[in-house]
Each structure stands twice: as C-alpha cells, then as structure tokens.
N, C-alpha and C positions, 0 to 999 in steps of 0.2 A: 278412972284409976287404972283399967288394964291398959288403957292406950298409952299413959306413961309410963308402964311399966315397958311396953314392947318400944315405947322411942328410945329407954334407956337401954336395952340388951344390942338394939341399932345401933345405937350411936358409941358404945363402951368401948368397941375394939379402935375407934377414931381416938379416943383419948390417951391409948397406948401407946396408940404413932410414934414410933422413936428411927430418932436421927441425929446423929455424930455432930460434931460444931466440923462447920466445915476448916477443911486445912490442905497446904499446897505439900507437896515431899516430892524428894527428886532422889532416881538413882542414875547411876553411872558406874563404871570401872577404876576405882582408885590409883591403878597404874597400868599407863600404854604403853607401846613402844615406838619410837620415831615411826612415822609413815602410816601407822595403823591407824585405820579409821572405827569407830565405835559411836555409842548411840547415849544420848544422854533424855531422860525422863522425866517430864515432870507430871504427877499425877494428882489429882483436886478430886475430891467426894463431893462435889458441890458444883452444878452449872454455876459461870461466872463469865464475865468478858471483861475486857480491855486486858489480856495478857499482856506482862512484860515480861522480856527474858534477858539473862545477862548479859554482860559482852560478848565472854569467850575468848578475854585475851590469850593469845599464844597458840589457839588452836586456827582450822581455816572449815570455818560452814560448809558442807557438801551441800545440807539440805535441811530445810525445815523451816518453819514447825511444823509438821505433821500432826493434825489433831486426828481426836475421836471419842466418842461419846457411848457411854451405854448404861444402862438403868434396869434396874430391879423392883420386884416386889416380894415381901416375903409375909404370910405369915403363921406364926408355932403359937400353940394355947392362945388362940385371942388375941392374941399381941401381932402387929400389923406392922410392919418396916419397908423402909424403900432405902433404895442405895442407888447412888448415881458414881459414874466413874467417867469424869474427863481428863483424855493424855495429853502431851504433848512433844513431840519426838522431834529431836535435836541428832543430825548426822553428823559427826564432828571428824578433824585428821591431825596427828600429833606431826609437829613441823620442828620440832626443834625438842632437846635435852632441858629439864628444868623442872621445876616445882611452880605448878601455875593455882591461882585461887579463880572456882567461879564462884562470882557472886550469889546476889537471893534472884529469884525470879519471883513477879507477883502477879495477881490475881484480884479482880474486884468481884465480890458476891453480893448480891440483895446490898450493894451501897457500902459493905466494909471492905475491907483488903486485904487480904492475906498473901504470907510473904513463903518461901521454903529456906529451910536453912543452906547458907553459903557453905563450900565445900573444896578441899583441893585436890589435883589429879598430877601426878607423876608422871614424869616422859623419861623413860631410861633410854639409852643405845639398841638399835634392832641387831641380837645379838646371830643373826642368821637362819634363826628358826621360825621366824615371820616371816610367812609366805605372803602373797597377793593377798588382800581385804576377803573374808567370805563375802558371799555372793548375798545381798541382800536389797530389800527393797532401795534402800540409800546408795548404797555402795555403786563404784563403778570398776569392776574388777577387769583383769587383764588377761583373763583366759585361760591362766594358768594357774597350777595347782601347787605350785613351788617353785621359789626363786631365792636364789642366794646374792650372796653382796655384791656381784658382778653385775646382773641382771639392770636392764634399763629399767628406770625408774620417772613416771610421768607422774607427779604429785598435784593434788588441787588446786596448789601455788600456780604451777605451769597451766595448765590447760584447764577451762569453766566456761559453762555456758549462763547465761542471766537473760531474766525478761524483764525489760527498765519498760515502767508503764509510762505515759503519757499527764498522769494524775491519778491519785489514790482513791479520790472521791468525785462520784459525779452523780448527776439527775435521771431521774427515770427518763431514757431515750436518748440522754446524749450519748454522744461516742469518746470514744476515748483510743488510745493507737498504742496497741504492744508493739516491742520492737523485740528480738530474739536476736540477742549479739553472743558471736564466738571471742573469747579472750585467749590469748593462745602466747606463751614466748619460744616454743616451737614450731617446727614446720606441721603442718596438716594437711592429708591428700583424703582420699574417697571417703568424702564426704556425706551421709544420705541422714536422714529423719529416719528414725525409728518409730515413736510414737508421737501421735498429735493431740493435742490438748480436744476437751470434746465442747468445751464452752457451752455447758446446759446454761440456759437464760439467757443467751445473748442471740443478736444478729451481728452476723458476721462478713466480712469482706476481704479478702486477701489483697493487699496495693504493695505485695512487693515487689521491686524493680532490681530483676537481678543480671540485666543488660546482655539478654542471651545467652546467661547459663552461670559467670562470673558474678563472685559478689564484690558488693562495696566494700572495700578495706580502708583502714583509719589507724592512726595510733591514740593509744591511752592514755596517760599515767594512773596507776593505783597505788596509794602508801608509796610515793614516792620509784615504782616499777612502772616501767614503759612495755604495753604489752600491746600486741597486734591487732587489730581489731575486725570480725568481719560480722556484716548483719546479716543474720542465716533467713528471718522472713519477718513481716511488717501487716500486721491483723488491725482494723479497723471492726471495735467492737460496740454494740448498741446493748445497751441492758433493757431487757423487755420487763421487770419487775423487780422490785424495790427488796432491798436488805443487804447482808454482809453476806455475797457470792464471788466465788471460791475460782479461779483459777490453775486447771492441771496444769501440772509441766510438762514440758515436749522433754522426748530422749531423742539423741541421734548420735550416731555412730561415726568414727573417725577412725584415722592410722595416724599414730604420731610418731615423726621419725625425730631417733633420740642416739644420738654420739655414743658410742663405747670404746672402750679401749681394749685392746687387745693384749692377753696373759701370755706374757712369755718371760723364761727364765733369763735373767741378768746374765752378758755375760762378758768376759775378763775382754773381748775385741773394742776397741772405740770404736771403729768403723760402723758394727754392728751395733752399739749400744745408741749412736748416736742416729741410726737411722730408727730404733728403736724408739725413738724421743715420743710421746704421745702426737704433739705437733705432727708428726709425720705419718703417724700409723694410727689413724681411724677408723672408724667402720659406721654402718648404720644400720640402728637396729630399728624394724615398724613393729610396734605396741596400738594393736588393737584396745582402743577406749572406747567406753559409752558413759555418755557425760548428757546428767538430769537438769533442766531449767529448777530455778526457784518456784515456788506455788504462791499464787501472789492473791490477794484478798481484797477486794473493793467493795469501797462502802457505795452503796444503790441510795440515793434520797428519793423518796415520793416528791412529784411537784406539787406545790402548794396551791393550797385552795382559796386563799386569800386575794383576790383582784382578778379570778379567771375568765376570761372573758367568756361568752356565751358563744363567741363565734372560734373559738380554740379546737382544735382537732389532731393536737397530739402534737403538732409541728414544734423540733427544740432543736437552738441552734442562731444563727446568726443574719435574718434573711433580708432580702427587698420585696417587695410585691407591687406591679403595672398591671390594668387592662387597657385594651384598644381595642379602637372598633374603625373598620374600615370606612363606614361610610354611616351618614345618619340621616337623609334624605334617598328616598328609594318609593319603589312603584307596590303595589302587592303583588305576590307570587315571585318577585324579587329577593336575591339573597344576601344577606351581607354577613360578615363572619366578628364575633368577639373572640379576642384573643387575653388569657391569663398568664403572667408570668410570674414564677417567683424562682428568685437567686440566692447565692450564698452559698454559709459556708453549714452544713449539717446530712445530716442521713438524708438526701434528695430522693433519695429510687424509694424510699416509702411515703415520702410527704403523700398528705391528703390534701388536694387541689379545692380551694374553696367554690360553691355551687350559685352562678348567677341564680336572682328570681326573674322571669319571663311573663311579660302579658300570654295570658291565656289564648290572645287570638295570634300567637307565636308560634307556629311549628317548629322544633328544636330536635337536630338532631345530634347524637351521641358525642363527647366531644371526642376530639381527636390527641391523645396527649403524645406528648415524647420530650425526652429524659434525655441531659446529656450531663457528663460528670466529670470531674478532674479528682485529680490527688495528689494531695503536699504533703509538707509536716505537721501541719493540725490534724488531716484527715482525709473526709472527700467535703466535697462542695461541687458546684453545678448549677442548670437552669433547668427547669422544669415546665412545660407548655400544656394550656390546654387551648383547644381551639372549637369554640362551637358556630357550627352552622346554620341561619336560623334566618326562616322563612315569614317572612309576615302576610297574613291570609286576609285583613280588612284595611281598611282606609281610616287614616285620623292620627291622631298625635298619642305617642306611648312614652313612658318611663323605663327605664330598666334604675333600680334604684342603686343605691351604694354599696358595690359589694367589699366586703371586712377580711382581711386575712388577719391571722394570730399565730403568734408563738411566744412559747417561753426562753429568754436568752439567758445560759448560763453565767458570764460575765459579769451579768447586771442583777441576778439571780429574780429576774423581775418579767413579767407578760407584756409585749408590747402588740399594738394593731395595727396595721398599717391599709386605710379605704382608699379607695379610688373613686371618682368624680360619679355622680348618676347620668346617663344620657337621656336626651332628648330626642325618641325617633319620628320623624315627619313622614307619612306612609301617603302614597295619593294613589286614588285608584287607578288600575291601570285598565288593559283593554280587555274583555273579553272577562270581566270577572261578577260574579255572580255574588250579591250582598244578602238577599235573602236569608229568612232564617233558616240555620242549618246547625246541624252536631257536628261538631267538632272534640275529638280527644287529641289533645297535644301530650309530648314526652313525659311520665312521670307526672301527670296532671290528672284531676279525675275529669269527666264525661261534662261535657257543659253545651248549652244551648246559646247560641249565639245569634245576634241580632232578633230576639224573640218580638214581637209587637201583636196586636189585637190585629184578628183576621178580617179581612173585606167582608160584608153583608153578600151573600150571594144576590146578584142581578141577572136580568134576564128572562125569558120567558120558564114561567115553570111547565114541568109537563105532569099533569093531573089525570086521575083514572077514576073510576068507579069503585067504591070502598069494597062490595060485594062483587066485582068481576073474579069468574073462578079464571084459574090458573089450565086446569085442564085444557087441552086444545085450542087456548092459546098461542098466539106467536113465541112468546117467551117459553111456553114447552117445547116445544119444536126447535129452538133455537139451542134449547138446553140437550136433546136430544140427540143432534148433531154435534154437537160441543162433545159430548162425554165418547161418541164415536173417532170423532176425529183426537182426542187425546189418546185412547184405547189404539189407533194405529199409531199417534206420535212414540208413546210407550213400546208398543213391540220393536219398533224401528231402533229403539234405542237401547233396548235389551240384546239386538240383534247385531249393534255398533260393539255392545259392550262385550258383548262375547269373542268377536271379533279381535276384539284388543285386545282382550286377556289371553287369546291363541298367541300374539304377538308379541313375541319376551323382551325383543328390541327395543320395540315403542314403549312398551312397558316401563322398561328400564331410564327410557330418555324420559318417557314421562313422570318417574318418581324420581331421576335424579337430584334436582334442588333440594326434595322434602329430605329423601337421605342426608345427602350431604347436612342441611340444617340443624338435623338429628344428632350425627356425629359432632356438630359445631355447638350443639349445645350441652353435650356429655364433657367436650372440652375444657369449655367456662367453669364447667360446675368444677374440673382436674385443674383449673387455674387459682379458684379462688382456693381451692386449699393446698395450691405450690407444689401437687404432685407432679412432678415434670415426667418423668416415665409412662403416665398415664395419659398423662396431656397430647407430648407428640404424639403415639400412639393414633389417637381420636384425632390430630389433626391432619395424620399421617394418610388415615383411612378415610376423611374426608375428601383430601384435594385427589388424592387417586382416583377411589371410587367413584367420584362424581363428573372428572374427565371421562373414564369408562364404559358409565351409564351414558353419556350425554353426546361421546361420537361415536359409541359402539366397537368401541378398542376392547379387544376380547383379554382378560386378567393375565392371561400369561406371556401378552406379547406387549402388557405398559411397558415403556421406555421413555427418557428425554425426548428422546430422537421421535420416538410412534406418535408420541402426543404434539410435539411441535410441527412436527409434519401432518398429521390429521389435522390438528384446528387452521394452518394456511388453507387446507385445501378444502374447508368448508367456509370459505374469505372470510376468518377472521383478521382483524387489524393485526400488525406484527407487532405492532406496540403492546396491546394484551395476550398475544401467546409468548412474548419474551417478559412480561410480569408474570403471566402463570406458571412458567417453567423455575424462573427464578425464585419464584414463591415454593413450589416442590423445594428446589434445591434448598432454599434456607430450612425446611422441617425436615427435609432428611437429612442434612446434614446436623441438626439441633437437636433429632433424634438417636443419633449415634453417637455423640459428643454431649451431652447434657451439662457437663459441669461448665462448658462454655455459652450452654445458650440459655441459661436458668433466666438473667436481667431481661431477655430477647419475647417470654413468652406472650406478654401482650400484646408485642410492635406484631410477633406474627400471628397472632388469634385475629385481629383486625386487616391485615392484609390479606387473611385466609375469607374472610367474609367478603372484603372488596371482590379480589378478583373474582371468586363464585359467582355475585352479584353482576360484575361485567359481563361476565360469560354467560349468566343466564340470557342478559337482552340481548344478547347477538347470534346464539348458537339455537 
C-alpha cells in the first residue's frame, strides 16, 4: 500500500503536464516604405517540419528563413510545463507603392498542420526621412547613416548574390556542387568574400575555375529582366551524415557604381540648359554593398540496407573497376605486380580500394596507390590505382581468387558489384631456393609454418657414454672452462667497442640515423591518418633532414640543398637518388609552408619519404 502511495505522489506532477494546442502566428510591420527592408516572423510553440511560407508577392527576399529553436521547463505548485519556441525569419525590401496581401504560412506538427493567419503590409512613398536599412543581421546597408532622395540607390532588384545547388536531396556520401553566382544589372568592381560558409558535416573541395583571377560571366533572364551574371566560386560538397543539414551563407563585398545626376538650378540660357540635359551631365557614384547568399537546406538520406553487399566499403557514385596482372607464369623469388583500377564519376580522393586475398606463401608488399582527378559539371571524377608487389617464396600452382568492388549509384538508387576474373599462378622453382620447412610471416597475415612434414629418423653412428661417468675432470669440464674464459675476454672486448662508440657522437649519430628517421616516419602516419597536415609536415620535415644529417654528418646549421646534394655526390652516391632526395625535401618544404595546397599530396609524400630513406640507407 505505501509503494502506491509513493508511485502516485511520483507520478502526479506528470499528469499536470500542460501544453498549449500548438499554433503558427506571424508578425511583421504593417506599413513600409519604398526601399526599406524589414523582417517578417513566423513563430510555432510546437516543433514541426515541412515549413511552407508564402509568396511575398511585391516584395524581393533578402534572406531566409532563418530558423531557431528553444525550449523550456517550468515548474510552480506541482504543476510541471514545457514550452518550445520555433522562429522563422523572413528579410524582406518594399519595391514599389501599393497594398500587398501575404498569404498563410504553414507548418506540419506530430501529422496535422497548422496554418498562420494571412495579413496585408502597406508600401507608402520614402518620404526622405528613410535613411539606409539598419544594420542587421539580414540587411546589407551602405554605410551610411543618412541619405536623402538624391542619394544613389542599389536595391535587391539590382545587385544579389544566390547559391543554386546542384540537387536538393542526396545520399549519404554523394556529392553534390554549390555554385555561388553574382546577379548584378550594375557595374561591380573590388570584389572580395567576406565570409565563408563553414560546411559542418561535409567534405569539401573547391573546383572553382576562375582563369587566373577573372570570372566566368553569363547573362540571365529573371521575371523577365536580363541580369549579368558572374560565378564567384564552385564547392564540391560530400555529406559525411544523414539528416536535414543546413547550409551558411557566404557574404562578400563589392563597390557598385551607380549614375547620378547632378542638382543645379534651371536656368533662363538654352545653351546652358541644354548642356545641362541629364544625357550629358552624369557622374558616378561607388556605393559600398555587402550582399548575403541564401541558406540553403539538404535533405542527407541514409543508404539503404536493403541488397548491401558484404563487400561495399562506403564507395557512392558512378564507377568501373579492372584488375591486371602482369605476368602469371614466373620462377620463385620472382615478382610480378597486380594492378586495381577503379574509375568514374564520385568522391575518388576517399574511395576505399578493395583488398586482393593472397596465398600465404605470397610475400606482399604495401600497395602503391595514386589518384588522379578531373572536374566538370557533375563534380569530380577520376582514376584511382593500387598496385601491389608480390613475391612468391614456393613452387606449385596458386589462386588469387575473385576480387568484388561495390558501390551504391545514386541514379539507379541501387548497389551494384562489379568482379574481376580469379588467376591462375604457375610458380616453378627457381635456383638457389630452399623448400624446406620454414616460418614464414607474410603482410597482414598471421605466423604460419610452411612446408611442415615428419622429421627424418636420425642415422648414423650414435656416440654413447657411461650413465655414471662424472662430469668433473672430464674433457667436457675443461672445455667448458675455456669456453666461459674465452667468452669473459669476448665480453670485455666488446664492452671496450661499446665505449668506444658511445665517445663517438658521429658514428653514433650515423648509426641511429634510420631508427630516428623511422620514428619521426611513424609519428607522421599516425598526423596522417587523422588529416592533421601541420603536424604531419612537421615530422616529415624532421625526418628527411635529420636523417641526411645523422647519416653524412652535415652539422644542423650548415643543412642546405646545395650541403646535402653535394655531400651525398661525394660519398658516390647515384645522381639519380640525390636528385629524388633533394626533390623529396623540396616537395615537404614546400607542402609545409603552403598546406592548403598540399593537403591531397600527403600520402603521395609519406611514401616517397620512406622510399628514398630506404635508398639511402643501402647505399650510404
């Protein structure tokens, strides 16, 4: 009986719960004036989606919607309330004289729909005491703090910037391509970006092509007006997660130069009146604008789990996939190289390259990939390479079986596979090669014994002793006795090496260079895989120096191009590998002081930084 009495005192203030039936209302300013821009409101006590909003005949959109969302809790005596408040901001600009009606805006909540009541807004004459728009988030004012009816005038009509997407709706991972066009029936000069959109949730790629500093210009029509057109930049964007994400606007700044005429008093001469004519006597005035993109709203789908292949690895998009193999008859210790390609048209700089299976008596090394890309009007597209190198260690006839690429094509809104043939590899032994059982660990394999079989019977003379022969003053004491001596000199001898060396900071230094360098090459990796490029260069910066350094004893303050190309000639190395390792410098310092150019670059050089190390270890 007490425990229902304590669920009921629990649970009483939940059945007080109170909350308003939900409903849309909208405010705004009943009467504008030509030119003036203002803000219209709609506001819902009720989370809801699929917003509709009205036309807005007679006015011209700055901006919007602009949402926002915020919620409460309250509660007084027991009684327990929540309140929810979403906006939605409408930047509007009065274009003409007249009595305009907006419509209802609506609203879906929990599956009904609610509407705001319709409303009319007044546009009188700007009677002179309308200055410039306040300064607000919507607004794109002109600087000035008053202007009268003289005053150049750049309206919405004239000059707007817009992001025309590509597609409203797309799949998790595919891409889609903002475009940022200037609409202008004015002239425009100093042009710059103010603000950039920050695109949370996407990857991103900038493919705009602005022909050395110049943009592509076009003409319009809008509502029947022919308006200039120029594309200010061109994003290639990847949605990394699913739902309705939100697009900022870009701001950027202009000078628009806008005709005025000049006040002078009428006067009784023709001469003078007539040179007076507007025709004749113009002038130009520049009206500093900043002018906001639209905020534009894409629906994210999740890809479906319906028909996924088991061998899918994220790839969406439009592709081909080949493999090749150079050769399929070969000796052991012989190499032959399988090559993967996949093409098309999608996000290629992140595809995941699907993973041959390998006989285990296959040594395989790392593959070697590289990326190359184009960009159209869909987006980007490109080829993508992997190439592995792989050594076969026994004799006999191998498989490499069918390897599967997958993707999802938007298009077709469907998973397709696309396999390549299995090979048949013919291995004969070659000379000089030992079958025997032995361990082998190949790439990414575990530990396996190979060629294992039942050991031979030992043959041969056995050598037998007397079960009770002591050991004392035996030959085998004796042997052992000299044994422990002659180790005890091996030992000082090389305590006396080792000390030796450690006086030695040079040797030292050549002698730990690899391990360094390797150290630095693996802090790298780790700045790779999580895209920190600052970090990256850095560690591979510190690699390829310090380990030329250590390794011909170039003392830190005198490295140079010039120190190090000249020291490894003159310890004969190949010219061919001191003009790759120089060149390899040059591409991380250079990718180090420039990052936003070498971000696509960082793997091509983490592997070229291991190569040539590697060279230079066997030669130097």
């Amino acid at each position: 009986m007490n425990k229902r009495i304590i669920l009921f005192l629990m649970l009483a203030p939940l059945w007080l719960w109170a909350q308003d039936d939900p409903r849309l209302t909208v405010s705004a300013k009943k009467e504008v004036m030509v030119g003036e821009r203002f803000q219209v409101v709609f506001e819902a006590n009720a989370e809801g989606k699929s917003f509709q909003a009205p036309s807005f005949n007679g006015f011209t959109v700055v901006g919007g919607p602009f949402t926002s969302t915020s919620s409460s809790f309250q509660m007084v005596n027991g009684s327990m309330s929540h309140s929810v408040k979403c906006t939605y901001t409408f930047a509007l600009q009065a274009e003409q004289e007249g009595t305009f009606h907006v419509g209802s805006a609506s609203l879906t909540v929990k599956g009904n729909k609610i509407s705001s009541e319709p409303f009319d807004i007044k546009v009188v004459p700007d009677d002179g005491s309308h200055a410039a728009p306040a300064t607000s988030g919507f607004s794109s004012g002109q600087g000035q703090s008053q202007q009268n009816t003289n005053d150049p005038q750049v309206s919405g009509k004239d000059l707007f910037l817009r992001v025309i997407p590509s597609k409203k709706s797309a799949y998790l991972g595919e891409q889609v391509v903002l475009t940022y066009k200037l609409y202008t029936k004015v002239p425009v000069s100093s042009l710059s970006v103010g603000k950039m959109p920050t695109y949370a949730g996407f990857w991103t790629k900038d493919i705009s092509d602005n022909n050395g500093g110049s943009l592509h210009q076009s003409s319009e029509y809008i509502n029947g007006i022919e308006y200039t057109v120029a594309e200010i930049q061109k994003i290639v964007i990847v949605p990394q997660r699913a739902g309705n994400l939100t697009i900022d606007p870009m701001s950027i700044e202009c000078i628009a130069q806008v005709r005025t005429e000049s006040n002078r008093r009428r006067s009784m001469d023709p001469f003078e009146e007539f040179f007076n004519d507007p025709f004749f006597n113009r002038n130009i005035a520049n009206v500093k604008k900043e002018l906001t993109s639209n905020t534009f709203l894409l629906e994210v789908k999740n890809l479906p789990e319906a028909g996924k292949p088991d061998s899918f690895a994220g790839a969406v998009g439009n592709y081909n996939f080949k493999a090749d193999i150079d050769k399929t008859e070969l000796k052991t210790n012989e190499a032959f190289t399988l090559t993967l390609t996949v093409s098309g048209t999608g996000n290629i700089e992140l595809l995941q390259m699907p993973e041959p299976v390998f006989p285990p008596d296959f040594e395989v090394y790392d593959p070697k990939i590289t990326t190359s890309t184009n960009v159209n009007a869909q987006g980007l597209s490109g080829t993508k390479k992997a190439e592995y190198l792989v050594i076969p260690r026994r004799a006999g006839s191998f498989t490499i079986p069918t390897i599967d690429f997958s993707y999802f094509n938007p298009s077709s809104e469907a998973y397709q596979t696309v396999s390549s043939q299995p090979y048949e590899i013919k291995i004969e032994k070659g000379k000089d090669t030992d079958e025997g059982g032995s361990i082998y660990a190949s790439n990414q394999e575990d530990i396996k014994y190979l060629g294992s079989d039942i050991h031979h019977i030992m043959t041969g003379n056995a050598h037998l002793r007397p079960q009770k022969l002591s050991f004392f003053g035996s030959s085998a004491y004796f042997v052992g006795l000299l044994s422990l001596l002659l180790v005890f000199v091996i030992l000082l001898f090389v305590l006396k090496k080792h000390e030796e060396q450690a006086k030695d900071t040079a040797a030292n230094r050549n002698r730990k260079a690899d391990k360094v360098a390797r150290g630095r090459l693996k802090n790298a990796l780790q700045y790779l895989k999580v895209k920190d490029q600052e970090k990256f260069y850095v560690e591979m910066s510190q690699a390829l120096w310090g380990y030329i350094a250590d390794k011909t004893g170039i003392e830190r303050s005198k490295l140079s191009m010039d120190t190090v190309s000249e020291t490894m000639k003159s310890k004969n190395v190949p010219d061919e590998l001191t003009q790759q390792f120089v060149d390899t410098l040059n591409s991380c310092e250079f990718a180090r002081f420039a990052p936003g150019s070498a971000e696509e670059k960082m793997d091509d050089l983490y592997r070229r930084g291991i190569d040539v190390i590697s060279k230079a270890e066997k030669v130097l």
